[in-house]
C-alpha positions as MATLAB code, in Angstrom:
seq = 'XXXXXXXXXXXXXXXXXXXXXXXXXXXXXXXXXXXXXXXXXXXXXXXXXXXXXXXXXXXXXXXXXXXXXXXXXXXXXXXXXXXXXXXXXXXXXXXXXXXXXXXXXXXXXXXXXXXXXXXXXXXXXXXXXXXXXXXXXXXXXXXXXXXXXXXXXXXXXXXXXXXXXXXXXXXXXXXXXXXXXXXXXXXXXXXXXXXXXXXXXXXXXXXXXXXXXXXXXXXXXXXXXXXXXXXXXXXXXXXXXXXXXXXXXXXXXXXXXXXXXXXXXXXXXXXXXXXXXXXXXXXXXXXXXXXXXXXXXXXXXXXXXXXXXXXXXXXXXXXXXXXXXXXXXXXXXXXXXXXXX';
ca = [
      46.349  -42.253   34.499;
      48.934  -41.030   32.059;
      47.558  -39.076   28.988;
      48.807  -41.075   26.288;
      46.763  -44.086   27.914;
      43.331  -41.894   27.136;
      43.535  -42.180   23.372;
      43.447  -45.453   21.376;
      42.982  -45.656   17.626;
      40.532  -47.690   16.751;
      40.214  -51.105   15.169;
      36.960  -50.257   12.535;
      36.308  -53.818   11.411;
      35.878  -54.718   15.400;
      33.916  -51.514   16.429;
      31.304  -51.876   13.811;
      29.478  -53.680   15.710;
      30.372  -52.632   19.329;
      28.601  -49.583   19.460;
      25.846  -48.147   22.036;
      24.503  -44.921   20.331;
      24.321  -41.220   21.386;
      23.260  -38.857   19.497;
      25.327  -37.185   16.998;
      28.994  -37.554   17.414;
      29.561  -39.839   20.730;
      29.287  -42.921   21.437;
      29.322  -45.433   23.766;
      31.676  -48.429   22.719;
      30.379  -51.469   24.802;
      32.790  -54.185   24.243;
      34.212  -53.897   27.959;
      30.360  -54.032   29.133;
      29.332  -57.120   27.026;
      32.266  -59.339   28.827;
      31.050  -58.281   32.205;
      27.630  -59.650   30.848;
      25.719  -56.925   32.915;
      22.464  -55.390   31.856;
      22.687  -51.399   32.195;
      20.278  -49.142   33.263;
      19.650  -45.381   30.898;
      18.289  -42.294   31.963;
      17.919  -39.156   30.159;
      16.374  -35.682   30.978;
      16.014  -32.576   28.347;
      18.152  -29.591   29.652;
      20.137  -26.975   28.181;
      18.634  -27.533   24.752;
      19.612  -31.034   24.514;
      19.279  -34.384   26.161;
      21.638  -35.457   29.536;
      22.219  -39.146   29.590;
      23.248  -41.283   32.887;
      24.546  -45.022   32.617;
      24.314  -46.951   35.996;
      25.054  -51.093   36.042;
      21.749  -52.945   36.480;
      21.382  -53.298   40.572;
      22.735  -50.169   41.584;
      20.996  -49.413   44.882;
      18.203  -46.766   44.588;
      19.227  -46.391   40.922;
      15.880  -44.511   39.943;
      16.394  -41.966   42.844;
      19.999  -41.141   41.784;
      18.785  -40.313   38.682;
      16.132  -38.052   39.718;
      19.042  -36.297   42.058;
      21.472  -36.567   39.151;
      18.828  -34.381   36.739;
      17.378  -32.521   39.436;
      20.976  -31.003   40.122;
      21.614  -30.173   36.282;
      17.987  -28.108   36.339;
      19.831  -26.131   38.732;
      22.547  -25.505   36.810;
      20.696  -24.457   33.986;
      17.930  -21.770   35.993;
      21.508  -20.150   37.439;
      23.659  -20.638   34.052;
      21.272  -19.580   31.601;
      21.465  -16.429   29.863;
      17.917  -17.403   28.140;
      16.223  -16.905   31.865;
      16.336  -13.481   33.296;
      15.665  -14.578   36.527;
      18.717  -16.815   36.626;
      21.888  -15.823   39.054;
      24.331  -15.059   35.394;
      21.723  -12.453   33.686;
      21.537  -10.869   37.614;
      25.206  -10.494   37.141;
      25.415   -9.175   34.020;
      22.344   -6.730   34.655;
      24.502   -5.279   37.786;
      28.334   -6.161   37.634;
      28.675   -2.642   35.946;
      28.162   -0.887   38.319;
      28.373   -2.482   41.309;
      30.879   -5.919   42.670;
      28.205   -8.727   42.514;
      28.564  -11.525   45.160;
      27.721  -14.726   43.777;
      27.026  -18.322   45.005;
      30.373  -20.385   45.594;
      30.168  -23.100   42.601;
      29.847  -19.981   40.401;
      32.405  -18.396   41.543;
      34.880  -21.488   41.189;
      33.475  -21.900   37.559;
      34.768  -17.964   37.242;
      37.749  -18.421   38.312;
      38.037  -21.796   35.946;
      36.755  -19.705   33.234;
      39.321  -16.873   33.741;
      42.222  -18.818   34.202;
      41.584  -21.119   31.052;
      41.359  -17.555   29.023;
      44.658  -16.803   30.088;
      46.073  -20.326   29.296;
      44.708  -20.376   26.220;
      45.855  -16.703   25.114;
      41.846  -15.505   24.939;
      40.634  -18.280   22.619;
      38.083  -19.181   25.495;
      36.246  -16.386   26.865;
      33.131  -16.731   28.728;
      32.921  -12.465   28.315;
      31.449  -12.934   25.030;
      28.462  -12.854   25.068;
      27.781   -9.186   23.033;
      29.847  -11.289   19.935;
      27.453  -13.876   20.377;
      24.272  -11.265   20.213;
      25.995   -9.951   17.633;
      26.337  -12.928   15.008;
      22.627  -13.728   16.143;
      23.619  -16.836   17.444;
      22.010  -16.565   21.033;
      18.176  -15.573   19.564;
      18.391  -15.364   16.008;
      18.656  -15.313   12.998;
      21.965  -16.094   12.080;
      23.500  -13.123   10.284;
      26.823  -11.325    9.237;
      27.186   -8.300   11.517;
      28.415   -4.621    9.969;
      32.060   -3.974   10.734;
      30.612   -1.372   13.236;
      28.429   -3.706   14.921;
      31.313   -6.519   15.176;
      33.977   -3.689   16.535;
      31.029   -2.564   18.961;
      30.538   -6.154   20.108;
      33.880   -6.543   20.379;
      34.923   -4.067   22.255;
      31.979   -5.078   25.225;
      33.734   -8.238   25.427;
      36.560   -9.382   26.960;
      37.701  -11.508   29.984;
      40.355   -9.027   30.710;
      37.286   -6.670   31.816;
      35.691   -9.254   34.753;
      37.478   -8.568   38.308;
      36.999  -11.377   40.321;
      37.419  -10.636   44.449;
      37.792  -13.993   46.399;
      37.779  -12.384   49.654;
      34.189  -11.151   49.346;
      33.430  -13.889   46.625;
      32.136  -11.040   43.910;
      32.173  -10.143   40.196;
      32.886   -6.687   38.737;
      32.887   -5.866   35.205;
      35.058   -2.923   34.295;
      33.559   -2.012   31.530;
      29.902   -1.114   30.614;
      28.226   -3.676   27.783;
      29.831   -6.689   29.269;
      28.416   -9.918   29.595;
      29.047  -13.575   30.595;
      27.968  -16.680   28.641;
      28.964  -19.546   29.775;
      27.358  -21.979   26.839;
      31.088  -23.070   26.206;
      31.338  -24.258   29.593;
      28.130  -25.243   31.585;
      27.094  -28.800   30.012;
      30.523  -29.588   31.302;
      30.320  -28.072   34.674;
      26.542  -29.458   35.218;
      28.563  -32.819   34.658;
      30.850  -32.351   36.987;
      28.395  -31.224   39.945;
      26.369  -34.015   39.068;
      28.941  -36.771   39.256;
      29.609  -35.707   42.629;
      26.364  -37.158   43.448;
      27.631  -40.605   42.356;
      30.893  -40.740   44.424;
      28.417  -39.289   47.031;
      26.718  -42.642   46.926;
      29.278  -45.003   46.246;
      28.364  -45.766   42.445;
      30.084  -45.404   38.963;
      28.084  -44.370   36.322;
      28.887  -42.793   32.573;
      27.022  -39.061   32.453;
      26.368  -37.846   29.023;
      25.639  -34.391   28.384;
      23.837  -33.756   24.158;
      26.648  -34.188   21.123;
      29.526  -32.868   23.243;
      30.299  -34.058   26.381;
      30.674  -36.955   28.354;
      32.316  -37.968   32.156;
      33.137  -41.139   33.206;
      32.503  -41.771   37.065;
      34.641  -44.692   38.355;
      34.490  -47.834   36.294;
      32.416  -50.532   34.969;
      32.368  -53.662   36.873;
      35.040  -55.896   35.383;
      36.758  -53.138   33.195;
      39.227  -51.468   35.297;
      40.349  -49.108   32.063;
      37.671  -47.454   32.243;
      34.266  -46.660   30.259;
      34.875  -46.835   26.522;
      33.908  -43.836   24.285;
      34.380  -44.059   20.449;
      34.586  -40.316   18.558;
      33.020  -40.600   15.098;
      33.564  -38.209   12.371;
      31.169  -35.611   11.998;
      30.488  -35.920    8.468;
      30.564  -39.844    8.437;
      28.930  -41.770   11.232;
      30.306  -45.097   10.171;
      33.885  -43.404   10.554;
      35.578  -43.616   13.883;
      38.468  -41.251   14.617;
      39.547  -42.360   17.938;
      38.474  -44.357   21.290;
      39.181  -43.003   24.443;
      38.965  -44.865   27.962;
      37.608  -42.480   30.292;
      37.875  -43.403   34.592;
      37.017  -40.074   36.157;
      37.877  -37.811   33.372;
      35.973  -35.966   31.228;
      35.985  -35.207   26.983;
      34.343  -32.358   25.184;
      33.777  -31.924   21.308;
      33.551  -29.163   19.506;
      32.507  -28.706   15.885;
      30.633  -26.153   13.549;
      28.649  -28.975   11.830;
      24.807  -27.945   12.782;
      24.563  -24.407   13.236;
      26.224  -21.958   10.981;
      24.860  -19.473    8.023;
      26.223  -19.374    4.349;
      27.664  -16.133    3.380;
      29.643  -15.033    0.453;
      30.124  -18.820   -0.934;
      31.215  -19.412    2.794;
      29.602  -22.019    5.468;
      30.442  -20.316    8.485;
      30.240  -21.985   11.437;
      28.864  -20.862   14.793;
      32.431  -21.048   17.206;
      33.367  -17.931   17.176;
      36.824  -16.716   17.737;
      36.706  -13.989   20.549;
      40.392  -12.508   19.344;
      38.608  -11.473   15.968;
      34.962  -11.611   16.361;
      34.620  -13.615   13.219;
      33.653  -17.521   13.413;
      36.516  -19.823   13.484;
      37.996  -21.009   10.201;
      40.365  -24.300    9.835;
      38.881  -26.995   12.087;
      36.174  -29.426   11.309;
      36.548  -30.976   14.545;
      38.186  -30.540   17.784;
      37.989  -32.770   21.178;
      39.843  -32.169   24.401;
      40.011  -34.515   27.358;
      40.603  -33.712   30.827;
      39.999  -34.218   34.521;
      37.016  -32.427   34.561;
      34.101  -32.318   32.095;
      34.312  -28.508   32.368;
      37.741  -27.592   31.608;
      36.537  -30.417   28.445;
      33.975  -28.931   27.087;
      35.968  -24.952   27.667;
      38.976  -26.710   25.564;
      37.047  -28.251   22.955;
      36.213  -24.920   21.861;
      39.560  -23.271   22.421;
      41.382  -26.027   20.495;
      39.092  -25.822   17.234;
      40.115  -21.726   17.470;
      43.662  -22.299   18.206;
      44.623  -24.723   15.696;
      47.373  -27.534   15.793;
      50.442  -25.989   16.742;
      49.136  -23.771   19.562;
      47.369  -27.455   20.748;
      50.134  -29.395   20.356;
      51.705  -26.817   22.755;
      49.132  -26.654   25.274;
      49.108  -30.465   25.847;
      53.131  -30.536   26.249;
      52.610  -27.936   28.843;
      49.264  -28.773   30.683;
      49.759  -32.963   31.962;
      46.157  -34.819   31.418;
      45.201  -33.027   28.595;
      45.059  -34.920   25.206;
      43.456  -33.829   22.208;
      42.255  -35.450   19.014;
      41.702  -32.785   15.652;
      39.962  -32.976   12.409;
      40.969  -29.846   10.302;
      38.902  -31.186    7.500;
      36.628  -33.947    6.418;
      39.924  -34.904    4.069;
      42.486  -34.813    6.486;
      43.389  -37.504    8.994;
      42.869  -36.935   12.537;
      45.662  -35.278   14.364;
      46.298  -36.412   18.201;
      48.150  -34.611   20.808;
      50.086  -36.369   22.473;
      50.228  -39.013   19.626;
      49.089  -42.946   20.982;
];
């Protein structure tokens, strides 16, 4: 599919009434699914601190034991992901990758290597070595907070991409300096997304997989819409405001915005994406979304594009084929899209 046929603008008057709900800032346009009049079955499952969603048509074969499979997968993801759960396979990494190389399972690895190569791409706006920053700021326990100048320099210098050696021969992680540590909470909803969709082409079935306020994959089609599965963006202040539509038919989009967590400070709101260049939260973006072949690469772009602001996007889509992007710098502003519909 070419990129420019991803984004549509939308017609409001029409899509008032054509919406399917998910929480927050997706959601599920169903004008496509009403003329194949199909019922549709919904599953969701609590994980990673919000709710997963699957789609399947009504009559998919064995539809309640895909979804089972579907959710039992993303648990997985989470216990090896999860920096919350010491036992999990990234905290054993970043307990030992100091001192020693750390060989890790194979879908880990391939999400390091993702992870590495989209820091270089986007010029260190995405870094999955941030975690310290992310201490720091008291965004992974709490509270929120405004760091010292010592504690931010300290934080920043134990992060860093540019510090994790991967070895593909022996399939291992080494950090190269002491303090470092992954987080991949820019990254995983996306990549649980992906693992889990391979269940569905596994079985034959197209399905719509819906990961809390930020991502979303589109498996196949629906019956009788060959475009693809309809998802309207609305604004983050205004829920009766839609910014764009985008047909998704196995590709993936990822939002990123600073609307629900963030601390006041100084007559500031600031937001929770933090830029790993400066160690202070991003500033400029009210919204960002990024679509892509894979949910992962989504969700890791969402957050790169509300650091690196329009220009630096508008570059990276020229560049990179199937990647589109849609910004909202502020609630005032109208939405920017790159490459324009």
């Amino acid at each position: 599919m070419d990129r420019r046929e991803f984004l549509s603008l939308p017609n409001l008057a029409e899509s008032a009434g054509q919406l399917l709900g998910f929480a927050g800032e997706l959601a599920l346009e169903t004008t496509s699914l009403a003329e194949t009049e199909l019922a549709w079955l919904r599953f969701s499952h609590p994980a990673m601190a919000t709710t997963f969603e699957l789609v399947l048509p009504f009559g998919t074969p064995e539809a309640f034991a895909i979804a089972d499979e579907v959710f039992a997968c993303i648990d997985a993801i989470e216990a090896q992901l999860s920096v919350y759960r010491d036992d999990s396979e990234v905290s054993e990494i970043n307990r030992r990758a100091a001192q020693e190389p750390v060989v890790v399972e194979e879908g880990l690895f391939c999400l390091l290597q993702l992870a590495l190569r989209l820091h270089r791409e986007t010029e260190g706006a995405f870094d999955c070595a941030s975690h310290r920053l992310i201490e720091c700021w008291g965004f992974f326990r709490g509270p929120p907070r405004v760091p010292s100048v010592e504690e931010r320099q300290q934080a920043l210098a134990q992060s860093g991409s540019r510090w994790v050696v991967l070895d593909e021969s022996q399939r291992s992680v080494r950090f190269l300096r002491p303090g470092i540590a992954l987080n991949f909470g820019s990254i995983g909803k996306g990549y649980a997304l992906d693992q889990a969709a391979e269940i569905l082409r596994r079985r034959g079935v197209c399905g719509l997989l819906h990961g809390g306020r930020s991502s979303v994959l589109g498996v196949g089609h629906p019956p009788g819409c060959p475009a693809g599965w309809c998802v309207a963006i609305r604004h983050p202040h205004d829920q009766e405001r839609l910014l764009a539509e985008v047909r998704l038919r196995e590709n993936a989009l990822g939002t990123s915005a600073a609307t629900f967590r963030y601390l006041e400070w100084a007559g500031r709101r600031l937001g929770h994406i933090l830029d790993p260049r400066t160690g202070w939260p991003a500033s400029g973006m009210l919204s960002a979304t990024a679509i892509a072949s894979t949910a992962a690469e989504a969700d890791a772009l969402a957050t790169a594009f509300f650091i690196m602001g329009p220009d630096k996007v508008r570059q990276f889509c020229e560049a990179h084929a199937g990647i589109a992007a849609i910004l909202l710098p502020d609630a005032a502003s109208a939405p920017q899209y790159f490459p324009p519909p």
